[in-house]
Each structure stands twice: as C-alpha cells, then as structure tokens.
N, C-alpha and C positions, 0 to 999 in steps of 0.2 A: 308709476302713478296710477296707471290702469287696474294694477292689482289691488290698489289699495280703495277703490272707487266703490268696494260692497260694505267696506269701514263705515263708509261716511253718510250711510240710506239708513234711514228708520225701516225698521220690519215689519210698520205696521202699514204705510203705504207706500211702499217701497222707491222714495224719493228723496235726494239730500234733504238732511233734517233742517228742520226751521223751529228755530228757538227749543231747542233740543233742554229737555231735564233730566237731572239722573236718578235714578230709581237707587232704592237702598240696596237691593243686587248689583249693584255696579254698573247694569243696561242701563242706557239709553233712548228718551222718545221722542218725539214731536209734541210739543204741548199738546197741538189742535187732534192729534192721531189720542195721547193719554187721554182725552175728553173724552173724546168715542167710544175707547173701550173700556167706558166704566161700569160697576154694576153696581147695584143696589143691595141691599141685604137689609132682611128684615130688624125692624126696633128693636128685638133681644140681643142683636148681635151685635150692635151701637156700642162703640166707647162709653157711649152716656150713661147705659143702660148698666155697662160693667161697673163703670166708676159707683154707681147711686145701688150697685149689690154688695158692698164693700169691697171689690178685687183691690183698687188701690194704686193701678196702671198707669203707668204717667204715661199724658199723650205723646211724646216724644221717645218711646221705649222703641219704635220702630227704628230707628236711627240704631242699634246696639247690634249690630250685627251677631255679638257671638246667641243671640236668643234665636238668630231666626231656628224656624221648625218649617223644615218640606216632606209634604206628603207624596207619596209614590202617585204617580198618574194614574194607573188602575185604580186608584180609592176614591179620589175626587175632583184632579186634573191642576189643582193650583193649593201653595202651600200659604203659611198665616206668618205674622210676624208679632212680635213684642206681646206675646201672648192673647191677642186677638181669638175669639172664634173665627172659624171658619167661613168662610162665605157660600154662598148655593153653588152648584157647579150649572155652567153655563154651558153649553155647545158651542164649538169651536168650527172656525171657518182656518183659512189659508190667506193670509197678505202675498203680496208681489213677489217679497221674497222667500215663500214657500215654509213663513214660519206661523203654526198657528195663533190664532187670533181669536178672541174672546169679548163679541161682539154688547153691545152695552142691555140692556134688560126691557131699557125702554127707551126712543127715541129721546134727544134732549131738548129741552125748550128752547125754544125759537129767544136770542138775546143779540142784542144789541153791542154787545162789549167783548172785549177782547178774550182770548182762548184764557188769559190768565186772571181776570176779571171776573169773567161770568160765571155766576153763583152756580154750584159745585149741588145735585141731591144727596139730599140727604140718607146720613148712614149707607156712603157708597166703597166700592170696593174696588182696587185697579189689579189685572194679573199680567206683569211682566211675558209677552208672546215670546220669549225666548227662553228662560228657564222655566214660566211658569210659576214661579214664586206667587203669592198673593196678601197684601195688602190694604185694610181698611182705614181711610184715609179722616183725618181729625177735622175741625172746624175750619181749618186755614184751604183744605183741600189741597188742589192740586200747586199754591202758590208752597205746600210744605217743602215742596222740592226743589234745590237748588239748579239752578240755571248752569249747562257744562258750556263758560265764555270759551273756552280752550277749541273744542271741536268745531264751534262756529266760526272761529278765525282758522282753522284748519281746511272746512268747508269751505270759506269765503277766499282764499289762496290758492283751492285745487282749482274753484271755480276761475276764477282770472289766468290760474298756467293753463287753463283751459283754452282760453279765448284766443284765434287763430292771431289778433294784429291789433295792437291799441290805437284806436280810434280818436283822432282830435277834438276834444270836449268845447270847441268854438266855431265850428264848420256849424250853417243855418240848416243845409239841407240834410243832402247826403255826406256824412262825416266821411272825411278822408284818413288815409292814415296817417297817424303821429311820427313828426320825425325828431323830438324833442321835449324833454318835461324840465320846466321851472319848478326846483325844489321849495323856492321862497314862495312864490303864488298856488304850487301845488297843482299844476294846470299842463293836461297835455297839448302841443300845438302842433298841427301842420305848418310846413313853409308859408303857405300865405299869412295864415292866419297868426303867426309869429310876426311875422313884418309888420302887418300891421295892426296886432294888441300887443303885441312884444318887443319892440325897438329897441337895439341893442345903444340905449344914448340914457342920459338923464339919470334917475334912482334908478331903471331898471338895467341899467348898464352894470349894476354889481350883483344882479339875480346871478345865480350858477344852476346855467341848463347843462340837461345834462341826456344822453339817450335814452328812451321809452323803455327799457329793459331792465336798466340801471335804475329808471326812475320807478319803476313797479317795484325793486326791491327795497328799494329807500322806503316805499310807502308801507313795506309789510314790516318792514324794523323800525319805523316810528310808534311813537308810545299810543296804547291799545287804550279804550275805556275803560277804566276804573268798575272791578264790577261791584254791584251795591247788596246789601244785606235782605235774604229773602223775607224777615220778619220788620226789618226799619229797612222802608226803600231809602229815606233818607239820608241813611248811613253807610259809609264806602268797609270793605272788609280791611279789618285791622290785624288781626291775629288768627291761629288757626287749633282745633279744639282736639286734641289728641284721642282723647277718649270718642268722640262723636264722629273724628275724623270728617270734618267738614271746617271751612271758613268762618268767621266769627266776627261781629264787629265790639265797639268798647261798651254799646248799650248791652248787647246779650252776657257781657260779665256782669255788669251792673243791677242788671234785674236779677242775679243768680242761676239763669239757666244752663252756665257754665261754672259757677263761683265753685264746685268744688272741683271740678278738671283741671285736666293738664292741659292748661294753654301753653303755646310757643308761638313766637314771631312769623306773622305770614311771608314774608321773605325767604326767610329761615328754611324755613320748610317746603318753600317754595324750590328754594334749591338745592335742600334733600330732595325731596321728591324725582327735582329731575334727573339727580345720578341716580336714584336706587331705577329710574327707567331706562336713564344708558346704559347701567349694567345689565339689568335687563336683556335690552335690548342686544347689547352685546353676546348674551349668550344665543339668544334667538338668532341673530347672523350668523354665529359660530353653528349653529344646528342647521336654518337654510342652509349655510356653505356648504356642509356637510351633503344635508340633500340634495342639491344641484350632483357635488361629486360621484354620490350614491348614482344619482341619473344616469350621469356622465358612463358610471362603471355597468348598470345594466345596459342601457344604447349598445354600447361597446361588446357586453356576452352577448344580446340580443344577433349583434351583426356577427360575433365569434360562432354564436351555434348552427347560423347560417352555414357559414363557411366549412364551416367543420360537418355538418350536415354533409352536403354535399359530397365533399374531399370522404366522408366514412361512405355514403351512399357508391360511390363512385369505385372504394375501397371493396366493397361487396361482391358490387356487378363483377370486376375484376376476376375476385377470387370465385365467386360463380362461377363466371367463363373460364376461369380455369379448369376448374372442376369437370364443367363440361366438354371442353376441351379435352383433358384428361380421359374421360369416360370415351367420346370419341375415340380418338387415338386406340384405347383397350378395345373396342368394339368393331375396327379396323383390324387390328390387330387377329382379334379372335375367328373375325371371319376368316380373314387368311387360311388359316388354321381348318375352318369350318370348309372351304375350297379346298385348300389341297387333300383333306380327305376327302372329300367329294371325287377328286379325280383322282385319287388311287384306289376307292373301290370300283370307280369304272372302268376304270384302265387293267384292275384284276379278272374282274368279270368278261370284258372284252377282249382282255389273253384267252381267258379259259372257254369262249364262243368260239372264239379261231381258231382254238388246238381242239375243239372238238368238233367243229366242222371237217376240220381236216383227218382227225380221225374216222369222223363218219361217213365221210368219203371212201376211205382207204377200205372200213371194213362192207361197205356199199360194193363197192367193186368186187373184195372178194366173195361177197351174197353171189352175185351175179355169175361169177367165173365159175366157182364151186357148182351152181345150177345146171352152167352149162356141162360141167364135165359127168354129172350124175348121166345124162342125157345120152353121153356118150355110149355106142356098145360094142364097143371091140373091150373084148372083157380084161387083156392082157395090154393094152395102151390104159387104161383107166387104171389100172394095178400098178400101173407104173409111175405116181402123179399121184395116189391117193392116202398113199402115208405122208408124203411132204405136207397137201394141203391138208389133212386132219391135224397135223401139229401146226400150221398154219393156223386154224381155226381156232386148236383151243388158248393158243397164245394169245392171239387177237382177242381172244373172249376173256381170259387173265387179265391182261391193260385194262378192259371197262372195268375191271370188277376192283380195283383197287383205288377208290374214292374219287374214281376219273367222273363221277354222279353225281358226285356232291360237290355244290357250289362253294367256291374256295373263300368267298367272299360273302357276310349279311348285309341284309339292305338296312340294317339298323345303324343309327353313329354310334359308338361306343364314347362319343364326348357329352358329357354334363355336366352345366353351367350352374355354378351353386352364386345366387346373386344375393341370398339373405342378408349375410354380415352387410353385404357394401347396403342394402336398403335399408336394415337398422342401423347403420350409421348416418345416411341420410336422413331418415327421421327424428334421427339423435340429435343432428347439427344443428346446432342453436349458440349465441354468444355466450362468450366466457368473459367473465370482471376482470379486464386488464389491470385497473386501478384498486385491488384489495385493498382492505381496510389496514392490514397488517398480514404484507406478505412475509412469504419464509425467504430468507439469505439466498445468493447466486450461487452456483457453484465454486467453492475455491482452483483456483489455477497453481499446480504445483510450478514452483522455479527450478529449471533443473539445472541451472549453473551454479545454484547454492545447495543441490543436494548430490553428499557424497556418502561413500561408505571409508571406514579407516579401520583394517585390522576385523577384529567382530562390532563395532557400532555403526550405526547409520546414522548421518542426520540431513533433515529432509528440510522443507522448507515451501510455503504456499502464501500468495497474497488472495484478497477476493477479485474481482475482475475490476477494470478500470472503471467501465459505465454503470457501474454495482449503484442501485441509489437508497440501497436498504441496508442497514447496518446489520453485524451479526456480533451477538452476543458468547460469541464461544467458537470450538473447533474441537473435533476429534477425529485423531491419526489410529487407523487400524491397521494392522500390519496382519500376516496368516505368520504359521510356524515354522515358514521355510520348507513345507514338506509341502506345500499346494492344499493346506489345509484349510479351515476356516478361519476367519479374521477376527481377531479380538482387539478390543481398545488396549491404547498402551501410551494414548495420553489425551488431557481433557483439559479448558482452559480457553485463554486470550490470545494467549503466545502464536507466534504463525512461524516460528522454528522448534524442532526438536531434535533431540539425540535420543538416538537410542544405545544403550549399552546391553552386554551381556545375549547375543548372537551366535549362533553358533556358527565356528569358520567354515568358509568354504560352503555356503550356503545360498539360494536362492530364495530370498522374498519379494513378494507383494507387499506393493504399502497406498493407501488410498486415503482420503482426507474429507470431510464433510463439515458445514457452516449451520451454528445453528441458533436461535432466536426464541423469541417467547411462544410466535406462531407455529414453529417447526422448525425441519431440519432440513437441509438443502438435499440433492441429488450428491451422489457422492463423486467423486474426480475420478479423473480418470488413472486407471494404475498405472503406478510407477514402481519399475521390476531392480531389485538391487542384487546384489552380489558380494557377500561378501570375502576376503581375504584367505587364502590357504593356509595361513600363518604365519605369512612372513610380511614382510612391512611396504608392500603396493599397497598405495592405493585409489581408488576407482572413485566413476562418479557413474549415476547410469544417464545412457545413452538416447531412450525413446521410452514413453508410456503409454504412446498409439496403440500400441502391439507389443506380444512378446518379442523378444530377440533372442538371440545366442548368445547365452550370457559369458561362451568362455572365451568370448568374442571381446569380451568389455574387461579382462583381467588385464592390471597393469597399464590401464590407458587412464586419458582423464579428458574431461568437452569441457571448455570455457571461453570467454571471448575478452574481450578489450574492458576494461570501465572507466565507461566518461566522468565519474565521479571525482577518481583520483588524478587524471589526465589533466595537462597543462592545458587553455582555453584555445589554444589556436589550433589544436588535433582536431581534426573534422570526421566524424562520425558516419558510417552506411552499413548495407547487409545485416543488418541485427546487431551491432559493434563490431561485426567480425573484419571489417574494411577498414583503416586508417588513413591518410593524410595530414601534409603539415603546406601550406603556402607558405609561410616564413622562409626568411633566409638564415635565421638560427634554427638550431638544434631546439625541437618537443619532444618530451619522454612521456609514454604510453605504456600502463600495466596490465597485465592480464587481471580478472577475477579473481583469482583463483590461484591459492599460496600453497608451495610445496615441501613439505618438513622429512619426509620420508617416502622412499621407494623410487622407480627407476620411470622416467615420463622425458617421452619426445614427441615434440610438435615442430609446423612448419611453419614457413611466409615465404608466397610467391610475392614476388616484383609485379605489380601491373601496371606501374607504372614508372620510367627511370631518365630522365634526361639530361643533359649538360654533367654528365660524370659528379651526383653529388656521392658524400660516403655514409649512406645510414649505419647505423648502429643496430645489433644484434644479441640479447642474452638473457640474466635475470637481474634481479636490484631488488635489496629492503621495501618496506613501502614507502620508509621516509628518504629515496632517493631522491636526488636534486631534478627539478623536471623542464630547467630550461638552460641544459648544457647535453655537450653529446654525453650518454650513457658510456659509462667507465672514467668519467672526468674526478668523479666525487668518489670516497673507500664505500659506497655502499651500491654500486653496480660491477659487474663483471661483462665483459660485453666483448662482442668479435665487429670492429667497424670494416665496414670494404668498400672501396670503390671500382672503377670499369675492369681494375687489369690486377690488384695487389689488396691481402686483407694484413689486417692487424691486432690483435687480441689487447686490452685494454683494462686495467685497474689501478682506480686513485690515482688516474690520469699516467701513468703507465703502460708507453708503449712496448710489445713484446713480439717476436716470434712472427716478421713479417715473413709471409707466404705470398706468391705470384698467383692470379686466377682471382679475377671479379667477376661482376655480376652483370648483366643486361635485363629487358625486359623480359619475363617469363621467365627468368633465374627463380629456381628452391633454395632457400637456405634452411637447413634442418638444426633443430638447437636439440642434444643430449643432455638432461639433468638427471645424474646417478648421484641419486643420493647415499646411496647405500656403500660405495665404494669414492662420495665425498668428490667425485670429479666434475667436470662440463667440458661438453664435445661440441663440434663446429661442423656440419657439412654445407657443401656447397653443387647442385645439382647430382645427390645422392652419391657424392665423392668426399671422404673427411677433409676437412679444410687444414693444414700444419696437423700440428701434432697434439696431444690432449692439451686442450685449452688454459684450464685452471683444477688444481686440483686443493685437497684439506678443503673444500667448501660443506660450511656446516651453519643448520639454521632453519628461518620460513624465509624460502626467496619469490617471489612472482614473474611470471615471466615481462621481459622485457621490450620495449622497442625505442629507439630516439630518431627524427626523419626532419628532413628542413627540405626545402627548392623544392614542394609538390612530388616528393617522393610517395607513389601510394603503395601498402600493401595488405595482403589478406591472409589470415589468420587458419592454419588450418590445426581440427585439434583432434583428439581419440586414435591417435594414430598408435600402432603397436610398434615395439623397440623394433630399429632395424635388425633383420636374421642374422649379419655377418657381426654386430656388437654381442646378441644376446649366445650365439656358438663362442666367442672369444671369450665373454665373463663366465660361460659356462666351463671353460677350460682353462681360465684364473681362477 
C-alpha cells in the first residue's frame, strides 16, 4: 500500500488528489492545481479565431487521441493537440513531486465559486507536468474534462486503511474506539454508546451488527454514486463512446455528438475494461515476480562475490607464501653452499700457512746452522759437513721453487648466481582465465586393460578423463615406425578404440593419443610402448606407459583384472578389481577382462582370505557362463574347485581326477591356458595340482573364478609361463 501511495498525489501539488480530472494524455490533476497552471495564449491562437479562418476543427477534436502532435522539449517544452496552434512556452518550476510545472501567465481572478465553476480566461492553454503534452481548452474549459470517480474511491479506501482505529460516530467528546457497526443504521458504536442508542430489543433487535473491520468493507462494497455527465450534469452516464473513448449519456447521442460512433453499453464495457486491466495487470506481477527474483539472484552473487573474494584473496596469500617460502628455502639452501666454500678456501689457505710456517722454520734453522758452520776454521772439519749441507741447501731451495709460492687457493668464489629467468618470471606472474571461453579437450587417459597387441596388429583404446567438463570433438592415434622414429597419424575420428593392422612382427612401438575440438587440440597422453609378436600366436598386452620397459620382458604374458560389469551382484570389488569377494553362502562367478583365443598365458590368485574350509573354484568359462552356481557346474566352464585337504577338476558339472592337497590362507593357485597345445593346467603353491587338467580346449575363454563364505582373493597378472612347463613344451 505504501508503494502505491506516489499513484495517488497529483504532481502538481504533490498531495492526494481532490476531484481529480483526466487529461486527454491519460494524466491526471487536481481540478484546483489544473486552474493554476493554466496559460493564456494570444487571440490568433483561439479556437475561435481558427474556426472564423475556415480550418473547420471541431471543438472536440482534442478527444482523438490518434491526432495528438508532441513537440521535442528543446523546441518548445509542451506539445498541441487536435490540430491546435501552439501555445507560448512558459518557464517551468518543479512541484513536490519533482515533476515540472508550468506555472499560469497571470495570476487568476479572485472568484467566489468552485474550482469547477469559476469562469475559466480566455483563449487559455493547460500543459500536462508530466508528459508535457499541451492543450487549448474550448468554451466549456476545464469542466471539458471528465471527472476520474475510480481514483477517488481508490484514494478515499487508501485513506480510511490508513486510519490507525475506527472511531465511535456517537461519543460527545472524545470519541472512543468502535467495537461494532449496524449495517442497517450504518453507524459505528462504542460499548456505551451501543447500550444506550443501540438496544439490542424492539425493531432494533433485528439490525445485524457486525465488527468495525467487517463493517468498513461492507461500506466500500456498497453501491458508489452514480457518476453524471460532464456536458448534462443532470444526466447519469448511460453508454460508453468507443471512438472518443470516454462515457456518454442518452442526451449526447441525441444531440449527435456521438450519433455517428460506436457506442456500447456502459457496463459492458465496464467489464471489459476490467479484464483487459487484470490481464494486464497480470503480466505486470509476472514481471515484478520476476524482479523480486532477479533481486533475490543478485543479493545472493552480491554475497557469492564476497565469499569468493575472500576464499580467491586468501587463495593468493597462500600461493604467495608459497612462493616465498619456496624462494627461502633456495636461498637457505644456496647459502649452505655459499659456507661451505667459504670454509674450504679457508681451511686451504690455512693448510697452506701451516705448511709453510713450518717450512720456513726448517729452512730458518738451516740459514742459521749453515752461518755458523762458514764461521767455522778448522778448514778439514768444515770439509767434512760442507758437501752434505750444500746439497742440503739446494734441495731445500728446490721445495720453494715448485709453486710452494703460489697460493693454492683465490680469494674470489667461483659461484654465480644467475637470478634473471626467476625475476622475469616474477614480473611475468600475473593470472591466467581459468574459465575460457572455449577451451581445448583434457588430455585423453589410455586404458591399458583393453590395449593389446595380437600377431602384427595393435589395438589400443582411451577414454577422456572422468572430471573432463569440456567435450572433445575427435581423437588421433599416432604411433612411430617401430624403429623409434617419428610418429605419424594412423587414425582420426570419434572412435576411442583402434586397431591397427599390418605391423611389422617382432617389433617395438610407441603409440600416443591426443583430444581435439574447435579450439585446439589437447596435450598428447602419455606413451604407451607395444610389442609386437615373433610370429607365432602370443599374445601380449603392454604393461606401463610411465616409462619405457623391457619390452622382451612383456612377450607371452598378458595384465588384466576382474570386471564388475559381467560379475554377479554380490562379488565385492577392491584394489582396482584386482581383489574379489563373495559374503554369500552360494557360489558367485567372477570373469577376468580379458578373452584368450590364442597363445600360451598364466596367471595367479593368492587366498587372503579362507575360513570354515569353503571350496572356491578355479579356471576359465565362455562369457555366457552361469554366474550364480560353482564354476564347472554348467558345459561352458572348466574349472579346478579345492578345499582345506583335496581338489577336483570340474566340467558340466563333472567331477574328475580328485587329487589330495588344499589350500589355506596365503595358498597360490596358478592357472595354465595353452592354447596352442588346446590344454589347462592347475598349480597349487607352485607345485602342479593331478595331472593336465582339461585338454582339446578350443575357443575365446576368460579367465575364471566362483567364491561363496567371504572367500577373498587377488588377481595377479603379466606373469611369464613357469620355466620347468616352457623347457618341457620346448621338448614336446
């Protein structure tokens, strides 16, 4: 209600309006404020004057809205309507509510009679203070303009929700507050003053009172006064005039001032009117709504940039003090550095002080001896003594002369500090657009459980990384030529698998992968080194693309692990899949990755876990093996089950070939797939378990496992054939 309280002020004295009229702009004034700021304009400008030069203007033509004409305010401040001249431009003031005002030309005459009554000068002009429109007004003046009943009863309703407490309309003095309204009397009363003008007995005993609240709304829903026709006060408005768009009564059809319009019933229209303003108004909610939310979502960044402010400022210091920390630490460091040779050229130079003190001692003394023996004169004692010390001497004089003079050691450091790069990179540091417009793809992550080599083809296989949040439009595999040469593309595309065929056997490649997009192309992955075949039907998968390896280290072996994909739901998953489990007390069947059609491949599983003597199962199966019975139960597994003390080899439920020796915790069980000689072998802590397992096996088998009673075990793979199998096949 408060907001709607600037609605309801005329702009020219900036107070609820009183007897408010509407202007053919659509504004609204105050009768008494439209007097005020009227203006005058000379006789040529008079309707009168136009009419008696032939123009021909009916004085009602201001009513047609589509004729108005508005002039830009640099031209003249106020525009004309129904083909009017213009009026003089006036100098404008500022009303209350900050709109200007167009004050009258010349004071008005002192009159007696009402703002709507009092005779109106002549040939005067009115300019709406809020669009500035302007206006020269006919004979009838300011009564031309209809009376807006609507706004008054809108004003006269704000005013009253205004009023803190309804007042008893029968209290002498000081009126007290109403605790009751007689709708039939229309009278608010206090408790006394009820009792005694209002007695609940006699006729008034069937009044219906009712509370002051209730009875304020009764009063604004009872029927309003009739409003009357601005040209026949006498007559109430009857119809409503489409074309003039204003109320009409039956006299202004009769006189013709409407006879050729479209008239429609004022009801009618009455309540058109009000839907085309609740839809209206409807969308205007929908738009506030809107803006409230709008609010609601800046407030909210407003408080987000704070925060985030902060948490990045804080993010800086951090990485600052890193930095400087950093630098410290190097600058620790380098002193070290800066000391210990500090104190190995002293500790040089202060050898080489001591060892020449102590030389110049030595050869001090012999100065001294040698003096004395010249002195000597027994000329055959001195003869005796004077070849020793002359070789004495020149030896001693040899020792000085062989760089025993020259300091061993500069006073200079031979260390220099080159701080360039690190200060143009300090100068450099500045942020970088985490948030690009359009960045380039992540680097792809090769899968190395789906990249193998078979024979001479490779194929590889890469996804993009998980937290990836930028799509990539392509891919390309570059491989070198096996000879550690340059890398050339050798496929492009969507695809995130390939093969490659046509390799040369017994070869060593690189193969490397990169993600690429409208913006660019990613960093490339990292290599992954393959190997292929000698010729014969191994085959390999590679091992690591950290680093090279030894690659004849990777012949004949193969790295895969468990896949929860194919796995029955109660296998429990760890170690990267390479760990299994089953809590059940039935049998779960668990497949390796990774399908074997050709060449010779053996892997393990340690027991880590084994109690109350249950009997897992051991081997390979199709992929469409049965996955919730023990492995070997159904024709599409092959399998060695064992428990604590005795195993048994197992097909299509087919018991065979029981052998003594189970398993405990920390048991190896080692599985043999020769394909190539169509057999499967069984060990058990690197001792063969009975005797070849199964043989004619031919096909794609996976490796196997089936576990129940929290049997756990772990997966070990790339293992090379045992030495005492590949010496015996070697000698079959």
């Amino acid at each position: 209600m408060e907001e709607m309280e600037e609605e309801l002020k005329c702009p020219v004295c900036g107070s609820f309006y009183r007897e408010p009229i509407i202007l053919p702009c659509s504004h609204n004034l105050c009768q008494a404020c439209a007097r005020n700021i009227l203006v005058q304009t000379p006789e040529s400008e008079s309707p009168q004057s136009r009419r008696a030069s032939g123009s021909g203007v009916s004085d009602y033509d201001y009513l047609d809205l589509d004729k108005m004409s508005l002039y830009s305010e640099a031209d003249s401040g106020y525009g004309s309507y129904g083909g009017f001249a213009s009026a003089p431009t006036t100098p404008c003031q500022k009303s209350p509510n900050g709109v200007r005002v167009f004050p009258p030309a010349m004071p008005p005459p002192p009159t007696h009679l009402s703002p709507a009554l009092a005779p109106v000068p002549r040939n005067s002009c009115i300019t709406c203070p809020q669009c500035h429109r302007s206006l020269i007004l006919d004979d009838r003046g300011l009564r031309g303009f209809p009376k807006n009943r609507v706004l008054e009863g809108v004003i006269d309703r704000y005013q009253q929700s205004k009023a803190a407490a309804l007042k008893c309309q029968l209290c002498e003095k000081a009126p007290k507050e109403a605790t009751v309204m007689c709708e039939q009397c229309d009278v608010f009363y206090c408790d006394p003053c009820r009792l005694r003008c209002h007695p609940p007995r006699g006729p008034l005993a069937k009044h219906r009172l009712v509370p002051p609240a209730q009875g304020r709304v009764s009063r604004r829903l009872s029927p309003r006064k009739v409003s009357t026709c601005t040209d026949h006060e006498l007559e109430n408005h009857s119809m409503y005039c489409v074309q003039c768009k204003m109320p009409v009564c039956y006299q202004c059809l009769e006189e013709g001032k409407h006879s050729s319009h479209e008239v429609k019933a004022l009801g009618a229209m009455w309540k058109l009117h009000k839907s085309q303003l609740s839809q209206a108004l409807n969308g205007l909610s929908d738009r506030a709504k809107e803006a409230k939310e709008f609010l609601v979502q800046l407030r909210t960044m407003v408080q987000q940039i704070q925060e985030n402010s902060v948490e990045f400022e804080a993010c800086l210091v951090a990485q600052c003090d890193a930095l400087i920390d950093a630098l410290n630490r190097r600058k620790a460091q380098l002193l070290a550095r800066v000391n210990k040779e500090h104190e190995h050229k002293l500790k040089v130079v202060r050898d080489q002080i001591s060892h020449c003190t102590v030389k110049l001692r030595q050869t001090t003394g012999l100065m001294e001896y040698c003096l004395e023996v010249i002195k000597e004169n027994d000329p055959s004692g001195f003869l005796q003594i004077s070849d020793a010390l002359i070789r004495r001497v020149h030896l001693t004089e040899d020792q000085w002369g062989k760089g025993t003079l020259t300091p061993r050691m500069t006073t200079d450091f031979d260390l220099s500090l080159d701080n360039s790069p690190l200060l143009q990179s300090i100068h450099q540091l500045d942020f970088v657009q985490v948030k690009a417009s359009s960045p380039v793809p992540a680097t792809p992550i090769l899968q190395l459980e789906e990249c193998c080599t078979h024979n001479n083809s490779a194929t590889l296989s890469w996804k993009q990384p998980p937290l990836s949040t930028v799509a990539a439009e392509g891919y390309i595999l570059e491989l070198d030529d096996g000879s550690g040469g340059q890398f050339r593309e050798v496929y492009v595309g969507k695809e995130t698998m390939c093969t490659v065929d046509g390799l040369h056997f017994n070869s060593t490649y690189n193969a490397r992968v990169k993600a690429f997009n409208k913006t660019g192309v990613s960093p490339y992955s990292k290599t992954l080194v393959l190997q292929t075949s000698e010729g014969c039907n191994f085959e390999t998968q590679s091992a690591s693309y950290s680093q090279l390896v030894d690659i004849k280290k990777l012949l004949a072996v193969a790295w895969f692990a468990f896949d929860p994909g194919s796995a029955h739901s109660d296998i429990i998953f760890s170690n990267d899949n390479l760990t299994v489990t089953c809590s059940s007390y039935d049998d779960r069947v668990v497949l390796g990755k990774t399908g074997f059609s050709k060449g010779v491949h053996y892997w393990e599983l340690t027991i880590d876990r084994y109690d109350n003597h249950p009997d897992p199962a051991f081997g390979v199966a199709r992929i469409d093996v049965m996955k919730d019975v023990m492995l070997g139960k159904d024709d599409k597994a092959w399998a060695m089950y064992v428990d604590n003390n005795r195993s048994w080899f197992m097909h299509n439920n087919s018991h065979t070939n029981r052998t003594e020796g189970g398993i405990t915790k920390g048991a190896t069980i080692g599985v043999l797939l020769d394909l190539n000689r169509k057999t499967l072998t069984f060990f058990i802590n690197n001792e063969q378990q009975g005797p070849i397992a199964f043989e004619n096996v031919e096909g794609l088998f996976f490796p196997a496992v089936s576990l129940n009673r929290n049997v756990q075990v772990t997966l070990h793979t790339g293992l090379p054939v045992p030495d005492f199998y590949s010496s015996r096949a070697s000698i079959a």
